[in-house]
C-alpha positions as a printed Julia matrix, in Angstrom:
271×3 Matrix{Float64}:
 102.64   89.65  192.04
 101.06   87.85  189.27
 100.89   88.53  185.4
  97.45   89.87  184.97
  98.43   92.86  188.3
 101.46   93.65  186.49
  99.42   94.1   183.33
  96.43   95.53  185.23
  99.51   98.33  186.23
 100.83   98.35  182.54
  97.17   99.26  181.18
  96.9   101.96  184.02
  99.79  103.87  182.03
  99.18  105.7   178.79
 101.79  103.89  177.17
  99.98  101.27  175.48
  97.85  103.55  173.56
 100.67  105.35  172.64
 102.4   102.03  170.88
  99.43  100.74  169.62
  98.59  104.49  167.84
 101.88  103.84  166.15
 101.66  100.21  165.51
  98.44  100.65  163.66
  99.45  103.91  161.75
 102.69  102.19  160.54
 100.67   98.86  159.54
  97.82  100.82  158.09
 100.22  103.46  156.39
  99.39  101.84  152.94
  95.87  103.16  152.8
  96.5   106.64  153.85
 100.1   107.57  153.36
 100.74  109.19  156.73
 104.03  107.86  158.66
 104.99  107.8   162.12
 108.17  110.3   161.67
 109.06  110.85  165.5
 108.22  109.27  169.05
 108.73  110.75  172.48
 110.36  113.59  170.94
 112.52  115.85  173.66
 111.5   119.54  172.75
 112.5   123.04  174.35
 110.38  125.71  173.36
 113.81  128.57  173.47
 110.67  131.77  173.79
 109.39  130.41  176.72
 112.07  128.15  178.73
 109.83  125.1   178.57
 110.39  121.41  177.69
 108.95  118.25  177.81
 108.26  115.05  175.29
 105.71  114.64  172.32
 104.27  111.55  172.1
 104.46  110.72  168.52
 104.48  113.21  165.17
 102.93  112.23  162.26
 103.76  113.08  158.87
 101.55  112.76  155.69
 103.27  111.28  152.1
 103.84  114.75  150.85
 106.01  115.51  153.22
 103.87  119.04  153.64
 101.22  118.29  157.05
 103.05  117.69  160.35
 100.64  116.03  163.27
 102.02  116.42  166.6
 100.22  113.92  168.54
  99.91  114.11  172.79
  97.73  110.5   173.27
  95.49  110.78  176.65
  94.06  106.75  177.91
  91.36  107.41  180.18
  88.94  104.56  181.23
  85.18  104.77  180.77
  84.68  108.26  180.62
  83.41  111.05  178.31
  84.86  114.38  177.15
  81.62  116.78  176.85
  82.21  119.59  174.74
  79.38  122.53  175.11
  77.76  124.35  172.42
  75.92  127.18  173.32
  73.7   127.13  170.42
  70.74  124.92  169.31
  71.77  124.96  165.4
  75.08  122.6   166.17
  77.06  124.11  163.09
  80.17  122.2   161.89
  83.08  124.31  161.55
  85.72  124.3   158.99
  87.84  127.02  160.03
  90.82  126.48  162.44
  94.54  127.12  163.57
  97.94  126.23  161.98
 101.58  126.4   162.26
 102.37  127.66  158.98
 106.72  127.6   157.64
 106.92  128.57  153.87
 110.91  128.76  152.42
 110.97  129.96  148.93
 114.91  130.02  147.54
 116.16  130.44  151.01
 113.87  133.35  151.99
 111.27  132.92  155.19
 107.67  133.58  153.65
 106.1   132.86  156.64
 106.83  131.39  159.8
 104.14  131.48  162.46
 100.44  131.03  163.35
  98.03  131.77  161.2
  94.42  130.86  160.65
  92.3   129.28  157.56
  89.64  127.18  156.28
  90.54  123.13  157.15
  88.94  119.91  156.52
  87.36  117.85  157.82
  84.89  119.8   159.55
  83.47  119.51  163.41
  81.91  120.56  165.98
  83.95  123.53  167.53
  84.44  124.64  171.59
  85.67  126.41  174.02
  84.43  124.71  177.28
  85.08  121.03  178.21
  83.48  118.92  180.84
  85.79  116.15  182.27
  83.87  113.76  184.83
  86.05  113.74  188.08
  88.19  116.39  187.58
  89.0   118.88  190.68
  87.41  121.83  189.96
  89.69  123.58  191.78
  92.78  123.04  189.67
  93.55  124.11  186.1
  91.46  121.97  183.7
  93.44  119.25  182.38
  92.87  119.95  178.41
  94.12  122.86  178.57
  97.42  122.18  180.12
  97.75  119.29  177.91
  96.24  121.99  174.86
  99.01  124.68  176.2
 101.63  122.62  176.21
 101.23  120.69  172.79
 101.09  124.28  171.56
 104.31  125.26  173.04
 106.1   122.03  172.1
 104.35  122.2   168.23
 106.19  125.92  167.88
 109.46  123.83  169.2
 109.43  121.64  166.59
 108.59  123.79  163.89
 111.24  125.92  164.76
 113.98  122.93  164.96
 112.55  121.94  161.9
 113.07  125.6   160.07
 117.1   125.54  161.5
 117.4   122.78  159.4
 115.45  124.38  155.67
 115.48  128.28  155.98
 118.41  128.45  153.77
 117.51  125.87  150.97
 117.27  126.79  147.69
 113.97  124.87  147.25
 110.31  125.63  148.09
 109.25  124.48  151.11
 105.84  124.42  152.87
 105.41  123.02  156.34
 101.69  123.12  158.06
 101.7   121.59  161.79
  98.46  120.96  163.69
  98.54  119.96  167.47
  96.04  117.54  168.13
  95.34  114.96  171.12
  94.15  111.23  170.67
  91.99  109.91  173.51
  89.96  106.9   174.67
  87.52  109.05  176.02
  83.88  109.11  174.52
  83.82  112.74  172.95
  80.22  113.92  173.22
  78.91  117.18  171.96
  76.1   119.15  174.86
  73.94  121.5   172.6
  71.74  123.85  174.27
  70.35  127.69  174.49
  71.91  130.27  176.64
  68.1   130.72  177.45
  67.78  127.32  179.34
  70.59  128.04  181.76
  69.22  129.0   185.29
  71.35  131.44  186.54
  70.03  131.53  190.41
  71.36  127.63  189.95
  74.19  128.44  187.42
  72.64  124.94  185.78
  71.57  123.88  182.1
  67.5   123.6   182.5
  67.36  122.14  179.02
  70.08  119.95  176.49
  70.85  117.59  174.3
  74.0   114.95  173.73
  75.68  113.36  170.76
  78.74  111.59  169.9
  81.6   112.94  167.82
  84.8   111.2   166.22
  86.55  114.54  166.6
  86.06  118.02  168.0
  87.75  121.28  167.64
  88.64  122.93  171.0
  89.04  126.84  170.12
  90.04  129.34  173.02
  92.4   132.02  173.93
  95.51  129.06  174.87
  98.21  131.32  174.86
  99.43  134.82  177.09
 102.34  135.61  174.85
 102.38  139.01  173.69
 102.15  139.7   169.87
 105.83  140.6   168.78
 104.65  142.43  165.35
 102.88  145.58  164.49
  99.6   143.91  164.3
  95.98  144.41  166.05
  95.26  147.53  168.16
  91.88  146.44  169.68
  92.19  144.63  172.78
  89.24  142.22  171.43
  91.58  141.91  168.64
  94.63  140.71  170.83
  92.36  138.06  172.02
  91.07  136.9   168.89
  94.94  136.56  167.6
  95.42  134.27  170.99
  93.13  131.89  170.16
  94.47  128.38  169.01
  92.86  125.22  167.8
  93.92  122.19  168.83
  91.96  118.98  167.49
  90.97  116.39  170.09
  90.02  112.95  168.39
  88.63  109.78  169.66
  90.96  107.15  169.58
  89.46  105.01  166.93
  88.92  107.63  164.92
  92.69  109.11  164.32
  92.8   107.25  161.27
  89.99  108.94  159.58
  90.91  112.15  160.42
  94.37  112.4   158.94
  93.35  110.86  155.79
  90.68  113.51  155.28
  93.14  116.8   156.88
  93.65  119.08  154.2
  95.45  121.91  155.09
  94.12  125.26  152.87
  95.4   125.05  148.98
  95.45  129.3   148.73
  98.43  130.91  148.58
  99.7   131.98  151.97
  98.84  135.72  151.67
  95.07  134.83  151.86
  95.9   133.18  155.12
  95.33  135.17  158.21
  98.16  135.5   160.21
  97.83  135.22  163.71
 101.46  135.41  165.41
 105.17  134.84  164.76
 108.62  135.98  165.28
């Protein structure tokens, strides 16, 4: 077999992206301050049995926003993202690991949800060309399990600080790097036939980065917290960020997780 089919089987793996996402964060790392702290990092996530390997985690030079990075290589293809609305609003809000130690006492250790930059476009529905329809939608098993493995790590992470004497803040965000095109599918819930079940009526446009929003978890809350079942399901919903390859750059260098004390924070779930 000759070079370019063994490369041809190379490129067919998601490994090179993965690499090159590190290479160029480490070589770039002078203009944004973000470092690659981890790659293929083993996790067990002890709630729920599961494990599995994160591609790479990302750290900013504060030492204060945790990325934990799944990288998806796909080859000429777009990610459509649908928003049922014909006013294509950017969002700011979104989800968050949050782990505050002040002099050796747990603040908060959990989900909780605040106002984030940068802003997107925000969805619940994706569109992947090709994809069974039959099975279970490949974003959100890869959305699931970043979630699970992101609570794994922040709870490794909090063996290692709870009892410090210092104060320490940890914010994680799960987000997924892809080659695929992200494009954004605007339209009215008016223009949808529903003898057909089709869109009579949209419009398309490209995004570096989107923020996929849904109900991505079935644990139960484990705290005395919302009594209305449309409640529960508001406190399930997670946010994991899904940016276009060429774009990961850009989008750490302008995350800002919120600068409010934690209180003002809503909390979504936790121990």
């Amino acid at each position: 077999m000759n070079d370019v089919k063994l490369q041809d089987f190379v490129n067919s793996s998601g490994f090179p992206l993965q690499i090159g996402i590190q290479n160029h964060i480490e070589k770039t790392s002078a203009d944004h301050g973000w470092k690659v702290l981890l790659k293929e990092f083993p996790w067990r996530n002890l709630e729920t049995g599961n494990d599995g390997f994160v591609d790479l985690v990302l750290r900013n030079q504060y030492d204060t926003l945790t990325v934990i990075l799944e990288c998806k290589r796909v080859r000429d293809t777009n990610w459509i993202f649908l928003e049922p609305s014909t006013k294509s609003a950017e969002r700011r809000h979104g989800t968050f690991w949050l782990t505050c130690v002040e002099n050796e006492n747990t603040k908060d250790f959990g989900w909780y949800d605040a106002a984030l930059d940068p802003t997107s476009s925000e969805s619940e529905f994706c569109v992947v060309p090709g994809q069974d329809p039959k099975s279970k939608p490949m974003l959100e098993r890869t959305a699931a399990e970043l979630l699970e493995a992101t609570e794994a790590i922040a709870f490794e992470e909090y063996q290692l600080h709870k009892n410090d004497k210092t104060n320490l803040r940890f914010f994680y965000f799960p987000v997924i790097a892809t080659t695929a095109e992200l494009q954004i599918c605007t339209f009215s819930p008016d223009d949808i036939s529903i003898e057909r079940g089709e869109l009579q009526k949209s419009k398309f446009r490209k995004a570096p980065f989107v923020r996929l929003r849904k109900s991505l978890t079935t644990k139960q809350q484990s705290y005395s917290g919302p009594k209305d079942i449309r409640e529960i399901a508001r406190d399930k919903e997670r946010t994991v960020f899904v940016v276009n390859s060429a774009n990961l750059v850009y989008f750490i260098q302008n995350l800002e997780a919120p600068g409010s004390p934690a209180t003002t924070y809503r909390r979504l779930s936790g121990p």
